[in-house]
N, C-alpha and C positions, 0 to 999 in steps of 0.2 A: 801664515795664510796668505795665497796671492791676493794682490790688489782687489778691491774692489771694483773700479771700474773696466779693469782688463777680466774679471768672471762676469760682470755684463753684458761686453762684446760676446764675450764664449757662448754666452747663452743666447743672448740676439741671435747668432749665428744657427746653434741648433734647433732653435724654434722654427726656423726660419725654413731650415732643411727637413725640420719632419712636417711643415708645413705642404711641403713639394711631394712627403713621401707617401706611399698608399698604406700605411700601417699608423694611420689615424684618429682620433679621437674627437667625432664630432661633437659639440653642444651647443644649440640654438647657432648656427651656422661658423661658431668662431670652434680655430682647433687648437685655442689653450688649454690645459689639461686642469679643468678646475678642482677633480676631484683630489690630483696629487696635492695641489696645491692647498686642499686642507687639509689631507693628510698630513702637512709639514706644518701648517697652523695648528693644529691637533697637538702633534708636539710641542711647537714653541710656548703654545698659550701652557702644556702641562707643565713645563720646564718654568715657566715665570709663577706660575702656581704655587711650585716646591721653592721657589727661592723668598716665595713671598707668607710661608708657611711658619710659622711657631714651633710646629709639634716635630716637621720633618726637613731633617739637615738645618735647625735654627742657624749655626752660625758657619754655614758653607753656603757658596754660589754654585749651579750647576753652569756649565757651557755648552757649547754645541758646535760643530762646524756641519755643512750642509752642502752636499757634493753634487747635482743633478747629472744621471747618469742617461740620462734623453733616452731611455728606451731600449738601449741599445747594449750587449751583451759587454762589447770591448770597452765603452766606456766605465760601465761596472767594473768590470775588473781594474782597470786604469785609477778608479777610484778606491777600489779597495789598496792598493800597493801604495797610492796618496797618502792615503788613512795610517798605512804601517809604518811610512818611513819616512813621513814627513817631508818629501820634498815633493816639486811643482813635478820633476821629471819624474816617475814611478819606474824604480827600479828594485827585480826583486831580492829577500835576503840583503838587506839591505834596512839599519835603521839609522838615521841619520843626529835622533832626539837624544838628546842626556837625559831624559827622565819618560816615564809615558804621561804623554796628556791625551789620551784619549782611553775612555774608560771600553766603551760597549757601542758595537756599532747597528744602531736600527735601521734597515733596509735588506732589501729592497723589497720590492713590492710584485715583481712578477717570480715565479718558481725557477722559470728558466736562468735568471740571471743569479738570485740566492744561490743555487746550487755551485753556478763558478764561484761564487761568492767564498761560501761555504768551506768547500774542499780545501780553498788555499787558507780559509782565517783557522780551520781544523787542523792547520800542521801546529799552530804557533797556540792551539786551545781558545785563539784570542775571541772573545763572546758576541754572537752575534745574537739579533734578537728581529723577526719578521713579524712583521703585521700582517701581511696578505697573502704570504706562499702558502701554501698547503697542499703541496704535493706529497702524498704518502711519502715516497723516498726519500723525506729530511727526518721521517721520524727513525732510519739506519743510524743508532751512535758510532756503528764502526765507520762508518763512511765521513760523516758530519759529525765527529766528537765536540762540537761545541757550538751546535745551532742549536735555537730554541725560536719561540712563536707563541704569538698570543691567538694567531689563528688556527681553526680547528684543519685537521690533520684528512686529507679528500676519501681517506678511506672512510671516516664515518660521512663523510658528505655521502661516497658513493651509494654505502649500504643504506643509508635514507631516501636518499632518489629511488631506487631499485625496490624499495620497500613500500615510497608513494604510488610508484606508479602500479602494482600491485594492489594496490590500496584501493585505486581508483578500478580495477579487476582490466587494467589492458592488458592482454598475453600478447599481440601482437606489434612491437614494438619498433621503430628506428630509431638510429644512433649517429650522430655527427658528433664527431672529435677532433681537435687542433692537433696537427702534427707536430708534438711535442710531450714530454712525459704527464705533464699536466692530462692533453686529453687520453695517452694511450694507458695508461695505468689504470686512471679513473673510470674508463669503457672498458676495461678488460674487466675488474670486479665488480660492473654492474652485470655484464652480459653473464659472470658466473654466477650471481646472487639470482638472476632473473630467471636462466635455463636447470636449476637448481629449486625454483618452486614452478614451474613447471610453463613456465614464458617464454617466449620463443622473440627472436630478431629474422624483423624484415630486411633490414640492410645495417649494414654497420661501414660509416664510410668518414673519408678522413676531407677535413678543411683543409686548403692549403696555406701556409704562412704567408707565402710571397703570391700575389695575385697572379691565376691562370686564368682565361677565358673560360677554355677547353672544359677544363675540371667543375667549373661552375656553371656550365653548360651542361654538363654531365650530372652534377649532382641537380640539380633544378628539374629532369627527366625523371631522376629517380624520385624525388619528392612529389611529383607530378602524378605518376602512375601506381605508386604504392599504395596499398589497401591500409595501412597504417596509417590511423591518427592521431597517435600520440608520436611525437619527435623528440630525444631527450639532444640539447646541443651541447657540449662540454668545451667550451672555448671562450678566447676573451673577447671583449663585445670589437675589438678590431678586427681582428678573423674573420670573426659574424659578418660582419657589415656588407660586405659585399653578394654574398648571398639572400641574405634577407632584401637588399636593393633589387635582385632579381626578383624574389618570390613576389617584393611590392608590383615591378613592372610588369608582373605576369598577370597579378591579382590572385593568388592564390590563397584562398581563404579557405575558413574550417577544418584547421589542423590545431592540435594541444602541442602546445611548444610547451618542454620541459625544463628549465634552466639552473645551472648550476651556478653557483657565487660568485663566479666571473664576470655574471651580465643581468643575475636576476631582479637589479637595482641601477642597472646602470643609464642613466643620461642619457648618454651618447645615441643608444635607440627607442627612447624611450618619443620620438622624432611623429608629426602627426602622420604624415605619409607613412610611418612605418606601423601606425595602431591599429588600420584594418586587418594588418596579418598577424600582428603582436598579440594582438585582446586575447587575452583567457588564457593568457601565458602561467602556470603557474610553477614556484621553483624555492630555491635554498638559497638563504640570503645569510650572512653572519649576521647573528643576534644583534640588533642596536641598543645600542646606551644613552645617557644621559649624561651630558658635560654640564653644567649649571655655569652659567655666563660666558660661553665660548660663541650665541650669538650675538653679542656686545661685542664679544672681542673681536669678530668680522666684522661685524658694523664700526670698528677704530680704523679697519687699516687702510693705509695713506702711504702713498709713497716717500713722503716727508719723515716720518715715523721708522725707527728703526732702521737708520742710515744702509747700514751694512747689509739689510735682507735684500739683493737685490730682484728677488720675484717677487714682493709687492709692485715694481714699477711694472713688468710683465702681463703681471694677474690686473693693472690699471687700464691698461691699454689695450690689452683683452676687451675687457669687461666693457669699453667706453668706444671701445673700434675708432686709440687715437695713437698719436707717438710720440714719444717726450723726445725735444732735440738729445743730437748724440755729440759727441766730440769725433774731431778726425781719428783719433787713435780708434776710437770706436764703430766707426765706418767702416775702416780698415777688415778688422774682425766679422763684422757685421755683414749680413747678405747685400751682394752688389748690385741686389735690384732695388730700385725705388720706387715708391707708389706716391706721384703727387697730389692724389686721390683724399688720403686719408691725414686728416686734420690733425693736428697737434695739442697735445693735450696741456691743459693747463693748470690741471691738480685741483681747482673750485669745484668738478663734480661730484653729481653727489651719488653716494654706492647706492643709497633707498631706489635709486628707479630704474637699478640691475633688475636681473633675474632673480625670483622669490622661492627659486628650488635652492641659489644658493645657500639662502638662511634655516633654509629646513631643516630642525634639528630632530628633526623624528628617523632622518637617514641615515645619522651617524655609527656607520658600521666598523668599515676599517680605519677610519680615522678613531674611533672606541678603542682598535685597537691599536692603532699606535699612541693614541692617549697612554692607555694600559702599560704598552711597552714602556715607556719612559717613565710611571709611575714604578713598575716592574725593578726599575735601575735605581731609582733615589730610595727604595725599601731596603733594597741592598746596599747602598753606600753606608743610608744610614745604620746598616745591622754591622756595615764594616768599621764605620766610625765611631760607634756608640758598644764595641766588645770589649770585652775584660777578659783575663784569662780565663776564666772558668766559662765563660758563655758561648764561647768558641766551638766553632764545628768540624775545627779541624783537631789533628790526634792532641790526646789527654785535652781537647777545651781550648786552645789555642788560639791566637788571633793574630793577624795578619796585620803589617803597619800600612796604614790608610796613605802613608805616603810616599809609601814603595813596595806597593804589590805587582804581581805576576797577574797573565790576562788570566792562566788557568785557577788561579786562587778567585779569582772575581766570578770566572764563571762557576767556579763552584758553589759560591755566595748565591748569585743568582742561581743557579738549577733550585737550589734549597730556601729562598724565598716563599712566604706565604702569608697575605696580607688579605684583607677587606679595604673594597674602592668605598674610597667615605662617601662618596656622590649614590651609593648604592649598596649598605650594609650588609645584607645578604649575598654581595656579590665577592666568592671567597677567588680569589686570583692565583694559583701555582702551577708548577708544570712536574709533570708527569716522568715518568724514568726515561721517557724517548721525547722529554722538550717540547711535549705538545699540551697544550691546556685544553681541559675539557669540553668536550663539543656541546655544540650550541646554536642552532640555525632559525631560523624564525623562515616561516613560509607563506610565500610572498604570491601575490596574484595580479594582475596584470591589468586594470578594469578603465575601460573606457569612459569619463565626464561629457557633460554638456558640448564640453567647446569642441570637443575631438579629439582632446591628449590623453593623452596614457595618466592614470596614476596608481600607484603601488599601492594595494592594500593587503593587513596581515590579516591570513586566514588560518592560523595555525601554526606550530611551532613541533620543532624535533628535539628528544632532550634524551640522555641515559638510553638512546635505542628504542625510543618509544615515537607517534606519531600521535599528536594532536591535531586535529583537523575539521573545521567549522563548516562542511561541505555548503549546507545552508546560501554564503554568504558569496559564494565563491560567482563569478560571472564568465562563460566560455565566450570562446570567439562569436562571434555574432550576436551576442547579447546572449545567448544561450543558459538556463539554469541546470541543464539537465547535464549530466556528464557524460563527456561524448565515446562511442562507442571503439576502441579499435583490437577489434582481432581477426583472426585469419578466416574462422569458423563460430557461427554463432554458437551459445553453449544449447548443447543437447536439453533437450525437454525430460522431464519426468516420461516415465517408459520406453526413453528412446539409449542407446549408447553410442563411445564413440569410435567410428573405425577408421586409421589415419590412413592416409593417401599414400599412396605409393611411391617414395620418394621424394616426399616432401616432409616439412617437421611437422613434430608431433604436434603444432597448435593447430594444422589445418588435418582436418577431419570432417568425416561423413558421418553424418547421425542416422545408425539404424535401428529398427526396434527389437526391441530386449527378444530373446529366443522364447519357444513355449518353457511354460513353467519358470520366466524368472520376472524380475521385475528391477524396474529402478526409480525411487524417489525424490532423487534432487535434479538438479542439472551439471552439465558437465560429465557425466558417472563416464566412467573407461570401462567399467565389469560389471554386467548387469548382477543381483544374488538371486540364487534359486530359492524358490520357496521350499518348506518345510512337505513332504508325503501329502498330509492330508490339507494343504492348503491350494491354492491356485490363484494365480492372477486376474485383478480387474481388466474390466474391457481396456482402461487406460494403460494398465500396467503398471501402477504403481507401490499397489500395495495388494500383500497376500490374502485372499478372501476365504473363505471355507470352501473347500471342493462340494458341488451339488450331490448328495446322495441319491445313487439311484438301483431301484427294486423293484418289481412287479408287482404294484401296488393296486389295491384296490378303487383309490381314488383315478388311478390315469385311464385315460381314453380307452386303452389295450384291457388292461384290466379289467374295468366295468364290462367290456363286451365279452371278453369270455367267463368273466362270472356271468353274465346273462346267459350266454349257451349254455354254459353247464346246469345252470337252474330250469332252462326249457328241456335240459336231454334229462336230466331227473327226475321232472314230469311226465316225460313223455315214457321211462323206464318204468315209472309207479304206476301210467296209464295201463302199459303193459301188462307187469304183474296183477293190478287191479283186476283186468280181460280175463288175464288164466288161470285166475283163483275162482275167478266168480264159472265160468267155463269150462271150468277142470275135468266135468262131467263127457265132455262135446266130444267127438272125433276125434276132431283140427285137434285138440290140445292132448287127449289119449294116445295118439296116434305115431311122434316120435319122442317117446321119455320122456311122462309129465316132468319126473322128478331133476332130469340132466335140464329139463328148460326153465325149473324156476332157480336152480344152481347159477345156470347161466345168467338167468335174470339178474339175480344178488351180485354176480361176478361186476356185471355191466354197471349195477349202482356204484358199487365198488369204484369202479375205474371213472367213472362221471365225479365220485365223490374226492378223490385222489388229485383231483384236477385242483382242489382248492388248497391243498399243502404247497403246492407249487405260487400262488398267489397270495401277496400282501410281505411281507416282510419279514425274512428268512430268521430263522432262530437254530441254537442248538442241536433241540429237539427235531424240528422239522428237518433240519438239513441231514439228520441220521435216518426219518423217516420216509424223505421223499424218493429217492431211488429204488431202495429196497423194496417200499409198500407198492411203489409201481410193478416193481420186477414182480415181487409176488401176484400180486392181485395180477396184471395184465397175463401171468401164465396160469394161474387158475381157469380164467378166462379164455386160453387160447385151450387151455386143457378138457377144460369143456365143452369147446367147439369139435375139436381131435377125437371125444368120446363119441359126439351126438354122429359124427362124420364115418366114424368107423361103427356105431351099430345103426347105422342105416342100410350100412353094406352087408353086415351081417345078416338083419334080417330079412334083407332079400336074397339074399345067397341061401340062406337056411330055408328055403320056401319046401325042402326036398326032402324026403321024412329019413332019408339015410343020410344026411348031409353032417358032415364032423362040424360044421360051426354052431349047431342047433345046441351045443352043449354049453355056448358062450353067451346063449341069451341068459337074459337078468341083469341083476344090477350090479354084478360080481366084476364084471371086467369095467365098464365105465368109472365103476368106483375106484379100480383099482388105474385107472388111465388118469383120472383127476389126480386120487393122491400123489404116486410118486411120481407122472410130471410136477407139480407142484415143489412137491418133498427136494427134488432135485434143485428146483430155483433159491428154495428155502436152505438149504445147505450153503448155496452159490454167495448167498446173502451176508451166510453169518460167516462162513469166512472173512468173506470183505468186510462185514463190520467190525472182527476181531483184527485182523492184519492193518487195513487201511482206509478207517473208519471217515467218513465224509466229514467237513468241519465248517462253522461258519469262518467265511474271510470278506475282507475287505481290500477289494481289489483296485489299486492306486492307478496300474500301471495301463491298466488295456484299454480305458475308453480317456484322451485326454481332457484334464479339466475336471472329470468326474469319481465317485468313489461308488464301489460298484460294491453293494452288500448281496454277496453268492454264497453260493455253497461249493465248498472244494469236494468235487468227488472222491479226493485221497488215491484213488486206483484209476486210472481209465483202462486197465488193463481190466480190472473188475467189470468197470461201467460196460465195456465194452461185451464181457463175457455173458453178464447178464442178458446184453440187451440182443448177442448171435442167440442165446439159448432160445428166449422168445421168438427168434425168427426162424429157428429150427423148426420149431415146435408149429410154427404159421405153415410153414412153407410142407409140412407133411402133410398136417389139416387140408391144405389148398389142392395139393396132389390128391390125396384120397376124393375129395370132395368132386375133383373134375372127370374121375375116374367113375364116379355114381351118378355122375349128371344127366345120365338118360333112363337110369332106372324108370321103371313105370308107378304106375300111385299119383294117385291127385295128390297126395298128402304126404309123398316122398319132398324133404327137403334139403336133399343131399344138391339142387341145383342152388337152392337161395344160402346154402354153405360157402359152395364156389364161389358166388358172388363177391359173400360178405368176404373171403380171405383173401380175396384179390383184390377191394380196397383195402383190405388192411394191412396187406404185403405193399400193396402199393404207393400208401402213405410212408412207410416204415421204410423203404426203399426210398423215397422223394427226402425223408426226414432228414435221413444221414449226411450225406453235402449239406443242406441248408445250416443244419447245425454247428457242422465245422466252421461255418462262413459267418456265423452272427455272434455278438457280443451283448455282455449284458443282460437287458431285461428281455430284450428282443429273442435269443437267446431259450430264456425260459417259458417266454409266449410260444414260440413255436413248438417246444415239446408240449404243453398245455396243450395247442393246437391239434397237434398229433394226436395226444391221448383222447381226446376229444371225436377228434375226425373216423380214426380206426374205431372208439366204441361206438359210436351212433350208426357207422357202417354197419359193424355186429347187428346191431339193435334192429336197424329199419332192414338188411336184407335177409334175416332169419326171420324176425316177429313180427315185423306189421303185413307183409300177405297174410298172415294167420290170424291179425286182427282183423284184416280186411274184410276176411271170410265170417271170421266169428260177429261181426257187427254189420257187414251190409249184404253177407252173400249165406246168411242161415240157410238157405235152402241146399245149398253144397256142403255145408256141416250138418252129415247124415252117414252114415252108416249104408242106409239105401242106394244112394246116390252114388255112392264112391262102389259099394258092389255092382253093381247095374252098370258104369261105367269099365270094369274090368272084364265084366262078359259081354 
């Protein structure tokens, strides 16, 4: 090993230079790397542990050499080729030792540098073992056949982040990533885990390694204007720094910073200028552990102590901001500037009135795991030194001589390791077919104290793929308990869905509401569901309600009023018949066919009474009744007018004692004009009832929202046949009638015929459009109407002159009167 005081120089020197450099590690203003520094106390203390232990390697010493690789990728390598071949100059293929003394090499600490690591210790199998890499691309054994890790492997890091921030429902995300596999791997299977439940990125942009203006100019614009407030950053808190120094000098506050294990613990920004942007940070940390006296064993060191460590004198003079004299040789090596500033250290101070983050043993994460790592190696030495042939795990039970094995035998030893940390007997320690141990992250939030510093509090943890999370407990940026909002588009409301913009992703969308007849109950909905036929949507739209039934019922407004007319024209038909029962005797009612007027009479109740088949709520029965009993009755009825119309003509035509019609008087042709008009409609009928019988239905489709209890005609060829033949049968009545309308006779009523079938042709003619045009109940009100309007026309312009006469004008119902009149 070289001198000791020539690797102090070495080192004075590259403190010194990455002191100058921008890829720095601030803590409480000094830029000694305290955390490495326990990372390497981590080991030491584990290593003095196992030698000071009974149970494990009783009668072996373990050793260590300790290479500090500043950061820097070339010295890594430099140092691994050290490590192989034993000499100051690292040359490779090249081993210069008669025997190995060096078992298993623990580092490094960044992924970037592991990996050159790696590639060259994977020709030779020789075992390495990392605390802090965790770039998915070490757990490739074709690549890395003999890397291993006590840290967890970024692909379950990623799919946990990707799964929190989900959790928290942001679909609207951004991503800052280190240019380096670290961040591009680990952003590439979030953005697919994210876009894959249905999340979407606002920007995905890369940090720079080596400090730009430009680009932190650039990304500070984007951070600035993006409607995202969740930020995930996947870099190491040196990257970081320079950007979050902007967002401080901007002030940019109220954004969820997401952090991955790089920085979700780290020091360096945990800085009070940096905790109005930082607060409410929350992220994935490696699980901490428990070392049981490793903060006594900080609180020993001295740079007196442990001659040979020379980074206690370092981590002194750090910590004290002093500088132990150097010798010339050590000048020499040593940075050529001088600071006659800083006082010289004199070893009586005391560590207690350091910094109290140093002693926190609640933060022990990667230093847990380089503990682990080095526990990891004495389980194997001793499974190597403590085999017999038969326990052996190599072919037939075999065992290896402890003091002349191969690196690939050791790492074999080690891959197949599997012990419990005594500090933690639940805690079972092994690695996996790809070198990775079990993931394990504790989740970490960011929360602002009294004085204004940051401190780290656990709110949950990520274990086997699963997320535990104490929402409760957690504090966002600005003191905030509420979790803060970030998406593209807020989520759609119950009844509304979502329609995405055009050419943009699918998280930003318009909310519009669900079409007729569908509905949607939750938020967020992409497809509104159609309801079921007989259901229909709430006013809100969220749920399916019973479609309103509707019928021409007797309770509604329409209804009650023409049940009232038809119970007044009922009346008013009975008053009638009443008249020319009691009058039968008289003139007025002798004078054109008593018998064709009380026919008519019965016809007219008929059709008044017909008007109520039509109202209240359609059935079977009635729906076979109502057409037909109309067609019928309404052509009796016209059939009867056609009779009284045509022997009116005849009896005045027949006034002439040779006249051929005088052989048509009696009741022989009226009767015979009622029946088989009649007979005819009645045929019309039963066909249609036999061929295509009317039915009730329930009609979904024609009024929306509504269900419409009708009656299916079955025919409208029928309906329709029916309802020309009636008009046939009007429309001759109407001709004949206008044709006798000057006959002479007081008591001729061949003019109040005319009348009456030219309202009834007239309604019946108005009827047809309107009927085509209306739905529903309205629909059935207006035939009602019709039937209604055409019979009371009948009614009042054939019978009430006749009542008129028979009740206020007795003296013109006379016999006398009407002869005396004609001479």
């Amino acid at each position: 090993m070289p001198s000791i005081e020539k690797d102090y120089g070495f080192l004075r020197k590259c403190f010194e230079e990455m002191k100058e450099g921008a890829r720095v590690e601030n803590f409480e203003g000094s830029e000694f790397r305290y955390v490495a520094f326990v990372y390497e106390q981590a080991m030491i203390f584990a290593i003095e542990e196992v030698n000071q232990s009974y149970d494990l390697l009783p009668n072996f010493t373990l050793g260590y050499q300790i290479y500090d690789s500043c950061y820097a990728l070339a010295k890594s390598l430099e140092g691994t080729f050290w490590l192989l071949n034993g000499q100051e100059n690292s040359f490779p293929n090249y081993f210069c030792r008669l025997r190995s003394q060096n078992s298993v090499i623990i580092g490094d600490s960044s992924s970037e540098r592991v990996i050159a690591m790696a590639r060259i210790l994977g020709l030779t199998r020789y075992p390495q073992i990392s605390y802090a890499a965790s770039v998915s691309t070490l757990s490739d054994k074709v690549q890395f056949p003999s890397f291993l890790r006590t840290m967890s492997s970024d692909t379950f890091q990623s799919a946990g982040l990707a799964q929190m921030m989900l959790y928290f429902g942001w679909s609207w995300v951004g991503i800052l990533a280190s240019d380096n596999e670290y961040g591009e791997v680990g952003s590439q299977v979030i953005r697919e885990i994210l876009v894959k439940q249905g999340a979407c990125l606002a920007f995905q942009e890369i940090l720079p390694a080596i400090y730009s203006k430009s680009k932190i100019t650039y990304l500070l614009n984007v951070i600035k204007t993006t409607l995202a407030n969740a930020i995930m950053i996947l870099a190491s808190d040196a990257i970081m720094n320079p950007i979050i120094s902007e967002l401080s000098n901007h002030n940019i506050r109220g954004k969820a910073w997401v952090a991955s294990e790089a920085w979700s613990t780290h020091l360096s920004l945990s800085r009070k200028d940096f905790a109005p942007i930082l607060q409410g940070t929350v992220g994935f940390a490696v699980s901490s552990g428990v070392i049981p006296g490793f903060k006594e064993h900080l609180s020993n060191i001295h740079p007196s102590k442990r001659g040979n460590d020379i980074y206690n004198k370092l981590f002194w003079e750090a910590a004290f901001q002093c500088r132990f004299p150097v010798s010339e040789d050590d000048s020499l090596t040593a940075s050529n500037k001088s600071d006659t500033t800083i006082k010289t250290c004199s070893g009586m101070e005391k560590l207690e009135t350091v910094f109290a983050s140093f002693f926190d043993m609640n933060n022990l994460r990667q230093a847990y795991n380089a503990y682990k790592s080095l526990y990891a190696v004495a389980h194997t030495i001793h499974n190597l030194v403590s085999c017999t042939n038969t326990s052996g795990t190599f072919v037939s039970g075999s065992c290896v001589p402890y003091l002349n094995y191969k690196p690939w035998q050791l790492f074999h030893l080690i891959k197949n390791v599997r012990f419990h940390m005594k500090n933690s007997p639940d805690e079972e320690v092994y690695f996996d077919k790809n070198g990775d141990t079990p993931a394990s992250y504790d989740i970490m939030n960011w929360q602002m104290d009294s004085n204004g510093s940051i401190k780290f509090v656990k709110v949950g943890m990520y274990k086997n793929g699963e997320l535990f999370i104490n929402k409760s407990i957690i504090v966002w940026n600005g003191g905030q308990i509420q979790i803060p909002v970030s998406v593209c588009s807020k989520s759609c409301t119950v009844g509304y869905r979502k329609a995405t913009r055009q050419g943009q992703p699918a998280c930003c969308f318009d909310c519009i509401p669900c079409s007729e007849g569908e509905v949607s109950n939750g938020t967020g909905i992409t497809d509104c569901l159609k309801c079921p036929d007989e259901l229909w949507p709430n006013s809100r739209r969220d749920k399916c309600i019973r479609k309103t039934v509707e019928f021409l019922a007797y309770e509604d407004s329409l209804g009650s009023v023409l049940t009232s007319a038809t119970t007044v024209l009922i009346l008013l038909n009975s008053f009638v018949c009443i008249t020319f029962v009691k009058f039968h005797h008289t003139p007025v009612v002798r004078a054109n066919n008593r018998k064709l007027s009380y026919i008519l009479l019965f016809a007219l109740m008929l059709c008044f009474l017909c008007a109520f088949i039509f109202i209240g709520q359609p059935g079977n029965v009635t729906c076979i009744l109502r057409q037909t009993m109309f067609g019928i009755i309404f052509t009796l009825c016209v059939s009867c007018v056609l009779a009284k119309t045509i022997m009116v003509v005849i009896v005045f035509k027949a006034t002439n004692p040779h006249s051929n019609l005088r052989k048509w008087l009696g009741y022989k042709l009226p009767s015979g004009i009622i029946f088989f008009g009649t007979l005819i409609q009645f045929v019309i009928c039963i066909i249609w009832l036999i061929c295509f019988p009317p039915s009730l239905e329930h009609n979904l489709k024609t009024i929306t929202g509504k269900i419409l209890i009708e009656c299916n005609d079955g025919s409208l060829f029928a309906f329709w046949c029916m309802l020309g033949y009636i008009g046939i049968l009007a429309s001759v009545s109407l001709v004949v009638a206008f044709l006798a309308r000057k006959l002479p006779d007081d008591f001729n009523e061949a003019k109040f015929i005319c009348f009456s079938m030219l309202v009834f042709v007239s309604v019946w003619l108005s009827f047809i459009p309107a009927y085509l045009s209306t739905k529903g109940k309205y629909m059935v009100a207006l035939e009602v109407f019709a039937i209604l309007s055409s019979s009371a026309g009948l009614e009042v312009c054939i019978f009430i002159p006749k009542c008129y006469i028979i009740i206020f004008r007795p003296d013109l119902n006379t016999r006398k009167t009407n002869v005396s009149k004609q001479t």
